[in-house]
MDAnalysis code that builds the backbone (N, CA, C; Angstrom):
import MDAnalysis as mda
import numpy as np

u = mda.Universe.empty(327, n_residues=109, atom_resindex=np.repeat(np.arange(109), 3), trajectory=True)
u.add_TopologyAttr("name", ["N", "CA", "C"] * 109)
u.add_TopologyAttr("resid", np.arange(1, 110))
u.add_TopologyAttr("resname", ["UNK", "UNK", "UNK", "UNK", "UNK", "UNK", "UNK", "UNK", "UNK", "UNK", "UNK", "UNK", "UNK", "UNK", "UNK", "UNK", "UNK", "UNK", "UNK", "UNK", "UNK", "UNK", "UNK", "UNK", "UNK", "UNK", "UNK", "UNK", "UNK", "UNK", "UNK", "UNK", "UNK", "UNK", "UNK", "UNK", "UNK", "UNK", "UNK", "UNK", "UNK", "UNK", "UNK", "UNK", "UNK", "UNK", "UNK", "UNK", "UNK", "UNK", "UNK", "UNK", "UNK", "UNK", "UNK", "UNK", "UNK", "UNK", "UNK", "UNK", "UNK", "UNK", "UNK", "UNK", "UNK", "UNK", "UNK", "UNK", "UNK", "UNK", "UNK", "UNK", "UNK", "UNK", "UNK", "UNK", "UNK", "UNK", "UNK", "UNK", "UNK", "UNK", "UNK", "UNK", "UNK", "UNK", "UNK", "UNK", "UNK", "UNK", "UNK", "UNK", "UNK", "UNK", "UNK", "UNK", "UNK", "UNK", "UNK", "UNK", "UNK", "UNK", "UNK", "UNK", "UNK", "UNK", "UNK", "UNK", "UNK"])
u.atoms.positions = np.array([
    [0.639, -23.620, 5.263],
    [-0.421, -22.735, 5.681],
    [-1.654, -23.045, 4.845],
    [-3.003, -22.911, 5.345],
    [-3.617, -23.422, 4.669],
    [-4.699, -22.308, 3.819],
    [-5.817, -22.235, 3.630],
    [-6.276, -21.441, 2.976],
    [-7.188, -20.741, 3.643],
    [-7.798, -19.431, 3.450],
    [-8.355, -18.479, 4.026],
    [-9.793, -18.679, 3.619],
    [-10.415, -18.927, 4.916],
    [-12.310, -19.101, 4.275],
    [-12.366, -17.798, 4.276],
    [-12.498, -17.208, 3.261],
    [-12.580, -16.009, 2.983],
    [-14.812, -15.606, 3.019],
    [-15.201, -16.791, 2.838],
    [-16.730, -17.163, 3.224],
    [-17.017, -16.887, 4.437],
    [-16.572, -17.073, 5.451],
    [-17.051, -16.948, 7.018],
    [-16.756, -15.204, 7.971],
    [-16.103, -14.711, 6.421],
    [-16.106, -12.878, 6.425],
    [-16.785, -12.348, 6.293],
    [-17.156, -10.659, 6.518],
    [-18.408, -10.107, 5.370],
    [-17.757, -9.814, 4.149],
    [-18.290, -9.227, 3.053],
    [-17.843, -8.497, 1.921],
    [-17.366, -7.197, 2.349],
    [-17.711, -6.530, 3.215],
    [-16.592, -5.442, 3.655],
    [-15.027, -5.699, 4.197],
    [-14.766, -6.952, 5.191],
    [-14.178, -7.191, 5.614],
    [-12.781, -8.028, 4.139],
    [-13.451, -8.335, 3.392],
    [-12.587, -9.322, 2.227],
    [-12.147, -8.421, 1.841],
    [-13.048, -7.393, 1.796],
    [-12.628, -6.196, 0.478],
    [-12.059, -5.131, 1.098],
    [-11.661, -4.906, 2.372],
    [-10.770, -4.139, 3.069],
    [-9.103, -4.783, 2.800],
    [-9.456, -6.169, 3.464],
    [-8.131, -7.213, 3.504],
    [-7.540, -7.486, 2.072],
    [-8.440, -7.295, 1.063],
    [-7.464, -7.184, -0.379],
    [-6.969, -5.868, -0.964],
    [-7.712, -4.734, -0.292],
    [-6.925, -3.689, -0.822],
    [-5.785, -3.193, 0.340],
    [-5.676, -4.059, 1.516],
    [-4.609, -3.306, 1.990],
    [-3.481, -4.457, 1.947],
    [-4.188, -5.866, 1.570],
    [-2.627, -6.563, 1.004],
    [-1.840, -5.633, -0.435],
    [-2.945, -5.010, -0.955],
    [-2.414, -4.361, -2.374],
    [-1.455, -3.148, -1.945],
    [-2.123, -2.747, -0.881],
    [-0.985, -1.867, -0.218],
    [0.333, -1.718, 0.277],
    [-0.010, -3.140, 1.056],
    [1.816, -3.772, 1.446],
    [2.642, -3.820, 1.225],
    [2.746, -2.653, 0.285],
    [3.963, -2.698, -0.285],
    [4.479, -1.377, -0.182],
    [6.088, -0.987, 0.158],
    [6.595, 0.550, 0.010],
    [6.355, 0.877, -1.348],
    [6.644, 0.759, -2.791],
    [6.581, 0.585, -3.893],
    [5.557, 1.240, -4.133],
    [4.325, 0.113, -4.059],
    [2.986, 0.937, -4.268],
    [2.406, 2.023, -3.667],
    [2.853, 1.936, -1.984],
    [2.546, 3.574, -1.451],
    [2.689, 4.495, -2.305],
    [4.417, 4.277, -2.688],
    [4.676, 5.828, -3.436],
    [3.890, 5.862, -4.722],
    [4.032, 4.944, -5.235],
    [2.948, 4.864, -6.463],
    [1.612, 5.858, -6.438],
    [0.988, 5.276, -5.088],
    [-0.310, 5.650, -4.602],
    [0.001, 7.480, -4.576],
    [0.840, 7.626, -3.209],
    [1.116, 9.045, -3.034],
    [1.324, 9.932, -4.150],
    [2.470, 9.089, -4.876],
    [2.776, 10.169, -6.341],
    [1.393, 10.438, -6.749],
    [0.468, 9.549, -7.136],
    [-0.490, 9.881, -8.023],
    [-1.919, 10.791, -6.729],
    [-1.787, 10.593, -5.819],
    [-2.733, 11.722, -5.003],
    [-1.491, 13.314, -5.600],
    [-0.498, 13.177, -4.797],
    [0.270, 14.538, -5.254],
    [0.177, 14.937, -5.996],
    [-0.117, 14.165, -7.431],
    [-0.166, 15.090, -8.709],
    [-2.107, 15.388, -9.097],
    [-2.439, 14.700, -8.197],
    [-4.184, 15.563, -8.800],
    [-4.396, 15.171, -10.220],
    [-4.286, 14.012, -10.917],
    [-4.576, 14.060, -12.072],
    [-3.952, 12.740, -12.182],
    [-3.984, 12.437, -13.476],
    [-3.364, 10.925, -14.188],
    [-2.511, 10.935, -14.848],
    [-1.756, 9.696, -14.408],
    [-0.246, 9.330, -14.708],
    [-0.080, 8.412, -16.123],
    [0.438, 8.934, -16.276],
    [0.934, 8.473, -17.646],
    [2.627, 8.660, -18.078],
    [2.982, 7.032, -17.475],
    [3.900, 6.779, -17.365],
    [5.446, 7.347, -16.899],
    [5.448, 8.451, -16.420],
    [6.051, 9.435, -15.406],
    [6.608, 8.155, -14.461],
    [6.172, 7.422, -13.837],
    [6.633, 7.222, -12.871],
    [7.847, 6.123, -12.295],
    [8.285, 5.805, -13.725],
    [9.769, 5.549, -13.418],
    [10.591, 6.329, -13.124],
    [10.904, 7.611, -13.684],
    [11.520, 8.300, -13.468],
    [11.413, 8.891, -11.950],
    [10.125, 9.116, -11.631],
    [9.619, 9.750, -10.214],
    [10.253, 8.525, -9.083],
    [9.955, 7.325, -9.593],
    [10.529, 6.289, -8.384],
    [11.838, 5.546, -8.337],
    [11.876, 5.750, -9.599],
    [13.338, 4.826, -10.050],
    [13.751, 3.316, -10.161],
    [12.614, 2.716, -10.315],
    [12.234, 1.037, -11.059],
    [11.830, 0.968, -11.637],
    [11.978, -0.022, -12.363],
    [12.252, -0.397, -13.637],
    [10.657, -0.301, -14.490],
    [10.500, -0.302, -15.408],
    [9.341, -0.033, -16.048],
    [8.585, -1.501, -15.791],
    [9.035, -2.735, -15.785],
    [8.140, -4.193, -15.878],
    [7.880, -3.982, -14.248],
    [8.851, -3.642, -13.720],
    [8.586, -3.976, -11.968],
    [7.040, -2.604, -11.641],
    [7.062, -1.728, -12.158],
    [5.836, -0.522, -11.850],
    [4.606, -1.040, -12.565],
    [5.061, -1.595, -13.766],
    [3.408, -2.019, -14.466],
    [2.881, -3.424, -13.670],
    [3.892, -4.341, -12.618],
    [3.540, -5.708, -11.754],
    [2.659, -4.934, -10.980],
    [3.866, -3.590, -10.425],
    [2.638, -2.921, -8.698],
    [1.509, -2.213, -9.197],
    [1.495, -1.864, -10.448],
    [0.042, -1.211, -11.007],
    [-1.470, -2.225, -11.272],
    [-0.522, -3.203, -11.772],
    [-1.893, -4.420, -12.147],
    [-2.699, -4.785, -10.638],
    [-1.188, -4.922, -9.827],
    [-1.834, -5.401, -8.515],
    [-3.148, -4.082, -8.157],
    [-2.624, -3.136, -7.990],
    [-3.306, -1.933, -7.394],
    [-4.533, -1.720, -7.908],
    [-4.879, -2.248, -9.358],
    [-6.045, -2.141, -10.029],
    [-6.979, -3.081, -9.990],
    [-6.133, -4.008, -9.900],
    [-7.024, -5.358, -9.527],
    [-7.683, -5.011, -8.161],
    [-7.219, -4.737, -7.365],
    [-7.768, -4.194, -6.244],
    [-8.905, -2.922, -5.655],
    [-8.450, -2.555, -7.054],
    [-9.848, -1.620, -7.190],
    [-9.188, -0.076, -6.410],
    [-7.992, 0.022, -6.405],
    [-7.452, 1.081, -5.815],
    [-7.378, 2.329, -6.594],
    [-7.339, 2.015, -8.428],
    [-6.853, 2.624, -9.264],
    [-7.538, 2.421, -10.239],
    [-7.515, 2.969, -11.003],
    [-8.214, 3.281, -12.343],
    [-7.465, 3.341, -13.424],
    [-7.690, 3.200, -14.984],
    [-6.152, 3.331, -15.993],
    [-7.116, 3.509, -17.204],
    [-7.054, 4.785, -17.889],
    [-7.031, 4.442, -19.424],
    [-6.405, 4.238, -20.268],
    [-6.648, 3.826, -21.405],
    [-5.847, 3.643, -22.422],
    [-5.603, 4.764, -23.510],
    [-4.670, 5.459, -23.540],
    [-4.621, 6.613, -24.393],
    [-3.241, 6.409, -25.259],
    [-3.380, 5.938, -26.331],
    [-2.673, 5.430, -27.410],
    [-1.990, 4.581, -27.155],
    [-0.345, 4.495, -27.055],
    [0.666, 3.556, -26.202],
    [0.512, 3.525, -24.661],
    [0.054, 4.369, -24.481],
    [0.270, 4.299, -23.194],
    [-1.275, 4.306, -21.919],
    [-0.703, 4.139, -21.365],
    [-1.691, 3.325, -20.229],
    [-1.419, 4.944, -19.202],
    [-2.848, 5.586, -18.692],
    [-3.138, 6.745, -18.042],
    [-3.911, 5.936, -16.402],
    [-3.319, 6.472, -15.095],
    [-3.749, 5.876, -14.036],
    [-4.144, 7.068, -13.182],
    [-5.350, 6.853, -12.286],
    [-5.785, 7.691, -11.428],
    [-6.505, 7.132, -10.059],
    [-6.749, 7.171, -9.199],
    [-6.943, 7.008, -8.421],
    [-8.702, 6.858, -8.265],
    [-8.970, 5.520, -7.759],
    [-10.413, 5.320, -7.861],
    [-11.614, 6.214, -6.911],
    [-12.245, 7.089, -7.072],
    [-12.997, 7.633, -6.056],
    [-13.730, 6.962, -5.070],
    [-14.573, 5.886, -6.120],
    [-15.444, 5.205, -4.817],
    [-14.533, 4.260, -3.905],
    [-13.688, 3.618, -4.672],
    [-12.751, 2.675, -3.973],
    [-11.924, 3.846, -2.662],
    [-11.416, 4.697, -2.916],
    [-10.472, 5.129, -2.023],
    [-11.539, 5.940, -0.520],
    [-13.068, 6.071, -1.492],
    [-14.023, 6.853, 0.253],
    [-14.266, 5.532, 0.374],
    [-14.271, 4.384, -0.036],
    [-14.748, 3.337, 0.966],
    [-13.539, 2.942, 1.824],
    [-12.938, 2.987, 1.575],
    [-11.270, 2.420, 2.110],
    [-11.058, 3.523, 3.181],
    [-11.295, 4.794, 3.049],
    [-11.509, 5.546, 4.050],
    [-12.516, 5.863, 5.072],
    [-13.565, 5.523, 4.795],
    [-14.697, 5.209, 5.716],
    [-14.434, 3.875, 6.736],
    [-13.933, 2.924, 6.020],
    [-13.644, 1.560, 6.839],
    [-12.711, 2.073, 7.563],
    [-11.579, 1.938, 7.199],
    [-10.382, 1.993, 8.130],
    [-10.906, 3.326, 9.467],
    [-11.289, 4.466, 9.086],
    [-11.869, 5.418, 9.985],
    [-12.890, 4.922, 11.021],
    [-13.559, 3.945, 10.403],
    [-14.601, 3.138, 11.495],
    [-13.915, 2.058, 12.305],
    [-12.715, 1.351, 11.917],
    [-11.817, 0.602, 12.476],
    [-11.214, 1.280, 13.609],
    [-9.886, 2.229, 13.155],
    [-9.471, 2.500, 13.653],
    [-10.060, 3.768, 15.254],
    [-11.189, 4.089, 14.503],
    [-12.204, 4.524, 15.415],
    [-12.928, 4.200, 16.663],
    [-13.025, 2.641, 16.293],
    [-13.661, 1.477, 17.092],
    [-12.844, 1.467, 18.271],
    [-11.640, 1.768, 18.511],
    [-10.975, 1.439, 19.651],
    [-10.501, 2.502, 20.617],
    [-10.754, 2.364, 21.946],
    [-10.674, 3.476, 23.192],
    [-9.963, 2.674, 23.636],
    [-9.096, 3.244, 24.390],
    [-7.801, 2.713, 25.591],
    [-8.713, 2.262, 26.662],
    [-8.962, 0.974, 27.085],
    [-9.490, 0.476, 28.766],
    [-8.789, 1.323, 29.792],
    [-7.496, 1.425, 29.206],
    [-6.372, 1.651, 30.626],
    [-6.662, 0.457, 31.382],
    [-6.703, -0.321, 31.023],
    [-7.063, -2.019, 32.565],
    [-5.946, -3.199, 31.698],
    [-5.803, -2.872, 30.427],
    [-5.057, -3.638, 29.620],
    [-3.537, -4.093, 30.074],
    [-3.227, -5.180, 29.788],
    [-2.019, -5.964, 30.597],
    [-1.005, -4.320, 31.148],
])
């Protein structure tokens, strides 16, 4: 397979398609969900809440941040995560304008 001109996209369109590859995952949903459910920042809770392993949650966290999904401070040992504001209304504005974009023809095969 070859490589993605990721150039012949807009910058909305790249930056939709990398935060919902960051998504693709069941793992990180709950990740995601746990941390909307709790209204606040996680700090390290969430092995216990999901039940994998501590190296496998800090892989789906890096991803999620890199992506701009999440947010993390550093508060002594431990690493505090929350959910990005601007990242998550843009991610919701797009997908809402996406999924928006489309009316049934009814003429369709």
């Amino acid at each position: 397979m070859g490589t993605t001109k990721t150039e012949i996209f807009t910058e909305e369109q790249n930056k939709l398609a990398l935060m919902l590859k960051a998504m693709a995952h069941p793992a990180r949903i709950a990740i995601l969900q746990h941390i909307i459910s709790a209204n606040a920042c996680i700090c390290g809770d969430l092995v216990e809440e999901l039940g994998l392993a501590q190296a496998t949650i800090s892989q789906h966290l890096k991803e999620l941040k890199n992506a701009g999904l999440i947010q993390g401070t550093i508060e002594g040992v431990s690493v505090c995560y929350c959910i990005e504001p601007a990242a998550w209304a843009m991610l919701n504005k797009e997908l809402g304008n996406f999924f928006g974009a489309y009316t049934n023809p009814k003429t369709c095969c």
